[in-house]
C-alpha positions as CSV (number, residue, x, y, z in Angstrom):
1,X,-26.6,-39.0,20.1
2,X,-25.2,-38.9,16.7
3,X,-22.4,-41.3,15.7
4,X,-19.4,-40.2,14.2
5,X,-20.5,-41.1,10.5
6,X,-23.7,-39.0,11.0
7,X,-21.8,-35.8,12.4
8,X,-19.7,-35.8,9.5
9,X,-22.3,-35.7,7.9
10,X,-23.7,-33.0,9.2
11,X,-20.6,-31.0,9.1
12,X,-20.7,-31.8,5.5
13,X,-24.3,-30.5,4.3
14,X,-23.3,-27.2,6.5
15,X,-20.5,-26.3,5.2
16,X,-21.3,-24.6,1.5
17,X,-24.3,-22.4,4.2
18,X,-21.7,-21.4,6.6
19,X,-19.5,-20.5,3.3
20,X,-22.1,-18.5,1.8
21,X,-23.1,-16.9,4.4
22,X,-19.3,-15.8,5.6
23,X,-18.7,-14.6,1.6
24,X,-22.1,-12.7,2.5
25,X,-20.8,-10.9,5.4
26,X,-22.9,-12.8,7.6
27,X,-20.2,-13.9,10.4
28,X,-21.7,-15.5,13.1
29,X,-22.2,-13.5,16.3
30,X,-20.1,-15.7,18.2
31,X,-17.4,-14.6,15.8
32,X,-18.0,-11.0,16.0
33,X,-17.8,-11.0,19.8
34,X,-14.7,-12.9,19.6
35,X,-13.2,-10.6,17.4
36,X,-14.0,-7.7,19.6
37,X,-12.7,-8.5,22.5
38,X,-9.7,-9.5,21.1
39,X,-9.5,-6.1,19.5
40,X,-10.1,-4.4,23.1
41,X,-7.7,-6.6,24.3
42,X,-5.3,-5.4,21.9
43,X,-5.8,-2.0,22.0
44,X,-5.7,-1.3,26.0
45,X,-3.5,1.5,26.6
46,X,-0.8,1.7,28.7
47,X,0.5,4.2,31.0
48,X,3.7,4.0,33.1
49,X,5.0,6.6,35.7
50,X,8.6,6.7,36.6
51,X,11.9,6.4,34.5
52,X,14.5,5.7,36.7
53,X,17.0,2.7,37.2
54,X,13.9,0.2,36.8
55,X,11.2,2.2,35.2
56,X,13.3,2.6,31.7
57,X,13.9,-0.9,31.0
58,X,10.7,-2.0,32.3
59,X,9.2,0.2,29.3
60,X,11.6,-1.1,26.6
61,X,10.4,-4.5,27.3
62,X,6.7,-3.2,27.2
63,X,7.6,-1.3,23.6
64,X,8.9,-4.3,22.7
65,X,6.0,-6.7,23.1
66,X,3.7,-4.2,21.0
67,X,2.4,-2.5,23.8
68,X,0.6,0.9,23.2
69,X,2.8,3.0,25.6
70,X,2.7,6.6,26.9
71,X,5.2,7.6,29.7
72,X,5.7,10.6,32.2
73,X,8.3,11.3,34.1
74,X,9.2,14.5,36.6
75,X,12.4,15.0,34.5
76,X,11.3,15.0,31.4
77,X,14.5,14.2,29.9
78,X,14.7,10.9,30.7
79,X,12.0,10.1,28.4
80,X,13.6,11.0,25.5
81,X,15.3,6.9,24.5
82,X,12.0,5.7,25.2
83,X,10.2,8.2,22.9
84,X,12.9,7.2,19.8
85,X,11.8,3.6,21.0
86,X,8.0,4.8,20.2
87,X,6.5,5.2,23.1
88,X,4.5,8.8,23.7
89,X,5.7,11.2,26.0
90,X,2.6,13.1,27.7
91,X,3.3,16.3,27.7
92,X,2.3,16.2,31.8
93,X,0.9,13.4,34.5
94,X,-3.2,14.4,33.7
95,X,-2.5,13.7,29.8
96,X,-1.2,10.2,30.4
97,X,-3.6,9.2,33.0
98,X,-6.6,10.5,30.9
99,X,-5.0,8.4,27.5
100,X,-4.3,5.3,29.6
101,X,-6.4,2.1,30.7
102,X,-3.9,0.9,32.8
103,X,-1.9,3.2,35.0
104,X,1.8,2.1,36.2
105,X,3.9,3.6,38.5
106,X,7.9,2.9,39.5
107,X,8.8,5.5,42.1
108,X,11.5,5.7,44.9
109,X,8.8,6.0,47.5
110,X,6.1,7.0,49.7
111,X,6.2,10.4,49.0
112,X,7.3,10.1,45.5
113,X,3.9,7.9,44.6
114,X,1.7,10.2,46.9
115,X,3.0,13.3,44.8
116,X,1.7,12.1,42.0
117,X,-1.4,10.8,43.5
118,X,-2.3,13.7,44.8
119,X,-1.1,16.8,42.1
120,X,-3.5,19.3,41.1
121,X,-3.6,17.4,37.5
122,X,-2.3,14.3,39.0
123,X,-3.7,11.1,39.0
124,X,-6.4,11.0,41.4
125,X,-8.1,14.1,39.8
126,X,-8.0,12.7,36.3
127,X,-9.4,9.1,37.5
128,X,-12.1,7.1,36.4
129,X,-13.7,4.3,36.6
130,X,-12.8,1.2,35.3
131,X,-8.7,2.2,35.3
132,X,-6.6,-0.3,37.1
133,X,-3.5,1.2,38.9
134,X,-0.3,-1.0,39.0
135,X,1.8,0.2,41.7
136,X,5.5,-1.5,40.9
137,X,7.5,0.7,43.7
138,X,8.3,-0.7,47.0
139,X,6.1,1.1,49.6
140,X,4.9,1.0,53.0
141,X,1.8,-1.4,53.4
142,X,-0.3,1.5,54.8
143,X,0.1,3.5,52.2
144,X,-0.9,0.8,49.6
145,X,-3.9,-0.1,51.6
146,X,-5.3,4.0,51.8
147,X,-4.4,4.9,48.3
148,X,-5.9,1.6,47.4
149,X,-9.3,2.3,48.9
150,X,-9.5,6.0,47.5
151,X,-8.9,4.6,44.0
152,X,-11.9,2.1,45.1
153,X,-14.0,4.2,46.0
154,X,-13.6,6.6,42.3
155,X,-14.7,3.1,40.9
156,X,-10.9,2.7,39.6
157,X,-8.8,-0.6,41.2
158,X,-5.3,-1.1,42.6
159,X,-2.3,-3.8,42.4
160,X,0.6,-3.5,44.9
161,X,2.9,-5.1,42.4
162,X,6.4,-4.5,44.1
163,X,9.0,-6.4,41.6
164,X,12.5,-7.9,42.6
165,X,15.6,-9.1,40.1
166,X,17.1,-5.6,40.2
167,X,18.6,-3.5,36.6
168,X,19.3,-6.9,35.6
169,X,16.2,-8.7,35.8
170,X,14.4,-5.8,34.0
171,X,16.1,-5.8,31.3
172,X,16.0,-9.6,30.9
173,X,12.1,-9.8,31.4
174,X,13.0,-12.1,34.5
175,X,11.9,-9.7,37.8
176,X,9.6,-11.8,40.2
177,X,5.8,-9.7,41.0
178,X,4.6,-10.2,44.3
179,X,0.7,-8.7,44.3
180,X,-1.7,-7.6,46.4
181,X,-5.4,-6.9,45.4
182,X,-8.0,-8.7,44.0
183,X,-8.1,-11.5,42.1
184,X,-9.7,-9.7,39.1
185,X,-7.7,-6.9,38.9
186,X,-4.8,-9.1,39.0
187,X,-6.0,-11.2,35.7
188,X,-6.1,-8.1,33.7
189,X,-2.4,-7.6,35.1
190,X,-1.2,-10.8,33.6
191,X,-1.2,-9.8,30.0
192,X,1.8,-7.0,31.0
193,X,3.3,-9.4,34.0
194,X,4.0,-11.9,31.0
195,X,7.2,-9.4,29.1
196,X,8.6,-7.9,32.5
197,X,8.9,-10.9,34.7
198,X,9.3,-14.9,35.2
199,X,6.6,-14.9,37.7
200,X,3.9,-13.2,39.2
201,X,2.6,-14.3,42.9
202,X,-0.6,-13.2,43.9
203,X,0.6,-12.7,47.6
204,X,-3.3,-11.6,49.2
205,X,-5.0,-8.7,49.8
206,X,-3.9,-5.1,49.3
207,X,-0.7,-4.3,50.9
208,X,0.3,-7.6,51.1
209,X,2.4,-7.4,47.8
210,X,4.4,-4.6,49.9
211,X,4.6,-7.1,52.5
212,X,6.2,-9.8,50.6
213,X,8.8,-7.0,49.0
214,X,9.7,-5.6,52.7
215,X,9.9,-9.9,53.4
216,X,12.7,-9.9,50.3
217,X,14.8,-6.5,51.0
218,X,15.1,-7.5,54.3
219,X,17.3,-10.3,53.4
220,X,18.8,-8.4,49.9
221,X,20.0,-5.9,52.0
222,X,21.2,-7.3,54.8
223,X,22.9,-10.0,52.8
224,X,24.5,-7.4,51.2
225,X,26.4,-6.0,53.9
226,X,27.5,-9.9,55.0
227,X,28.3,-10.9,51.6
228,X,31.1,-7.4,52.2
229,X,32.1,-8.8,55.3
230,X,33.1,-12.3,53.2
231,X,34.7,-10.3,50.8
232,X,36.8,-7.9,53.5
233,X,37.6,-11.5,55.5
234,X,38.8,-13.3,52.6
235,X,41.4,-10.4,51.6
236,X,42.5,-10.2,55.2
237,X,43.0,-14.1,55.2
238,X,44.8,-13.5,51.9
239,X,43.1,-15.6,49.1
240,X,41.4,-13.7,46.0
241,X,38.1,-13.1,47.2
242,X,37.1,-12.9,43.5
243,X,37.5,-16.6,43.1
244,X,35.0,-17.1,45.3
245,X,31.6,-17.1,43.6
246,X,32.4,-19.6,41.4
247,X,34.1,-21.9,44.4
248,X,30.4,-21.2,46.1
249,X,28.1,-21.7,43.3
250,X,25.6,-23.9,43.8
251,X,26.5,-24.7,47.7
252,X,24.0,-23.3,50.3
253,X,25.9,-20.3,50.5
254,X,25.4,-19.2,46.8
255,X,22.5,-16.8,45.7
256,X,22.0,-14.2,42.9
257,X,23.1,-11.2,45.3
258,X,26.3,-13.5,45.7
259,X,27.1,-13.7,42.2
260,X,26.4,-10.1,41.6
261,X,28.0,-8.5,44.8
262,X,30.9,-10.4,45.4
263,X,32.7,-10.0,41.7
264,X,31.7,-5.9,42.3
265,X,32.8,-5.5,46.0
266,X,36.4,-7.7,45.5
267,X,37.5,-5.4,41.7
268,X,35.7,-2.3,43.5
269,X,33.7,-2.2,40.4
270,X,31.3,-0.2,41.5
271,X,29.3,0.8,37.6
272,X,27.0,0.3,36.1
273,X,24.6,1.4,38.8
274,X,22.2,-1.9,40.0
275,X,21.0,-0.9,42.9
276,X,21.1,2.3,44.9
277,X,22.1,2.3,48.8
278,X,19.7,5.0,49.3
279,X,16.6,2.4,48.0
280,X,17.8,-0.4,50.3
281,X,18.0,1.4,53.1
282,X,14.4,2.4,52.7
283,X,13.5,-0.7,52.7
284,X,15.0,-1.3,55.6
285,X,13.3,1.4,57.0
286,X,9.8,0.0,55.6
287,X,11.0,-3.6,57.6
288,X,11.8,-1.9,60.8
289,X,8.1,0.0,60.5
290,X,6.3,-2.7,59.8
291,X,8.1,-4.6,62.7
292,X,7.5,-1.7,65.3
293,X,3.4,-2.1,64.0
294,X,3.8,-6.3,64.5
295,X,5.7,-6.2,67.6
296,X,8.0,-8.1,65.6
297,X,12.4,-7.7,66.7
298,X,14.9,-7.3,63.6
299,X,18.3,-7.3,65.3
300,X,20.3,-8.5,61.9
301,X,18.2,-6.4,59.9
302,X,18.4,-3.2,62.7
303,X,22.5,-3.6,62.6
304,X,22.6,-4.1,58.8
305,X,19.8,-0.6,58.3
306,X,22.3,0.7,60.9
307,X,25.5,0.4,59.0
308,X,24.0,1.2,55.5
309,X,22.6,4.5,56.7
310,X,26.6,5.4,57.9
311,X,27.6,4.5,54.8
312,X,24.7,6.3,53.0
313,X,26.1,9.3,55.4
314,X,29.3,9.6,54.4
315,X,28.3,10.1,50.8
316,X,27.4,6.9,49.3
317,X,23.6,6.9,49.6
318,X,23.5,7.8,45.3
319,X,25.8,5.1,44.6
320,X,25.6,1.2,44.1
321,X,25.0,-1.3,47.1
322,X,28.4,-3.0,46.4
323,X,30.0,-0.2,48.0
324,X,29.0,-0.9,51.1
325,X,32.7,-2.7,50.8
326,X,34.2,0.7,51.4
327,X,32.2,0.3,55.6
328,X,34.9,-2.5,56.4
329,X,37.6,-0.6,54.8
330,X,37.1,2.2,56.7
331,X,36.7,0.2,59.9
332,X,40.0,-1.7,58.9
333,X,41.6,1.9,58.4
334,X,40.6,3.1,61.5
335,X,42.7,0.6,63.6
């Protein structure tokens, strides 16, 4: 083995070669490989499905971190901030899948991702091998699993990557990922994980990322309709139920619905728009179906999916979770 005096010696008597031949244009191979994969790296295309409440700041935060972007969405309008933010707007769902390497979707639900799995130009006619699918909605689990193992078997791969933090956490690059799939195809998810979120949790196999996302509605939403019931309580009891996030904060009562919810549901400041009742009550819906397959009970979450689909009923399903304030005051109204 060489000492240190004799490797810098080495080093030394190699160096004006290695100059010479990089002036040459002889770069070592090692270098040239290097080079390209970093270049492939760089120039992996990205395609993302789905421009609503989530989808459009998701994409900013893509745009923003230099990723080539092209987007789709059903109303096509909705694309336009994104376009002035230079992404490209395929002109319909074939043309992105066929100009993307990476295929992302952020759709309201079952049926919304199988329509697009399944149109005439859609995504599973344009597929081929070697595209990874990132599926950020929050589906059923048996839906993840059989679109999962039709994408396998056209040689493409899927990610259940079901995302939590809400408007909020999109826009701050702060959502937490919980993803099922394989190890693999998870990796090359990293790279995009890295601008959108604070952590990514590789949960297991497919469908258990939709798993883990029914696991965290279950208590968003039914936390939602107690954190109402404080609010309604401390008015009755006469105090200023705005004052009480901050009196909480930090105490085993606080959470980030909490400090949200509360301030909203006590002003009845219902906008900006953060989370549709509609969505969290098909969550719920997802819970109580994947109960029903586990012989697993729900009676919190069955009464909370309960009330929220009254409220959704009498004409709130459009409009933010907080009002879900407005069920106690119509109970209160009614005696």
């Amino acid at each position: 083995m060489l000492g240190a005096d004799a490797c810098a010696l080495v080093v030394q008597a190699s160096f004006p070669c290695f100059t010479k031949c990089f002036v040459a244009g002889l770069v070592p191979a090692f270098f040239r490989v290097a080079d390209a994969g970093f270049r492939e790296q760089a120039m992996t295309t990205l395609g993302f499905v789905g421009l609503g409440l989530m989808g459009v700041p998701m994409c900013r935060r893509l745009l923003a971190a230099g990723h080539p972007l092209t987007v789709w969405n059903r109303s096509a309008a909705k694309a336009d901030s994104l376009r002035a933010a230079g992404a490209t707007v395929a002109a319909n769902l074939g043309e992105l899948v066929r100009d993307s390497d990476i295929i992302m979707l952020c759709l309201a639900n079952d049926e919304a991702v199988q329509a697009v799995w399944q149109a005439e130009d859609g995504i599973r006619a344009q597929l081929r091998p070697g595209q990874l699918l990132v599926d950020f909605s929050s589906t059923s689990p048996a839906l993840t699993r059989q679109l999962a193992q039709q994408a396998a078997e056209q040689g493409a791969a899927w990610v259940d990557a079901p995302v939590s933090g809400g408007v909020r956490g999109a826009e701050n690059g702060t959502l937490v990922i919980m993803a099922g799939g394989l190890a693999q195809d998870i990796a090359r998810l990293q790279p995009i994980a890295g601008c959108l979120s604070q952590r990514l949790s590789h949960i297991g196999s497919h469908g258990a990322g939709q798993v883990a996302k029914v696991c965290n509605q279950l208590i968003v939403a039914s936390n939602a309709m107690l954190i109402a019931e404080t609010v309604q309580l401390a008015e009755a009891a006469g105090i200023d139920a705005s004052l009480l996030p901050a009196a909480l904060a930090g105490g085993f009562a606080d959470s980030l619905p909490f400090q949200i919810l509360a301030p909203r549901m006590a002003q009845r400041q219902y906008l900006p728009l953060q989370w549709k009742v509609a969505t969290l009550l098909k969550d719920l819906g997802n819970a109580r179906q994947l109960a029903a397959e586990h012989d697993a009970t729900l009676p919190l979450a069955s009464l909370a999916a309960d009330m929220m689909a009254r409220h959704a009923a009498a004409g709130y399903a459009e409009q933010d979770l907080s009002t879900v304030i407005a069920c106690y005051q119509a109970d209160s109204e009614e005696r």
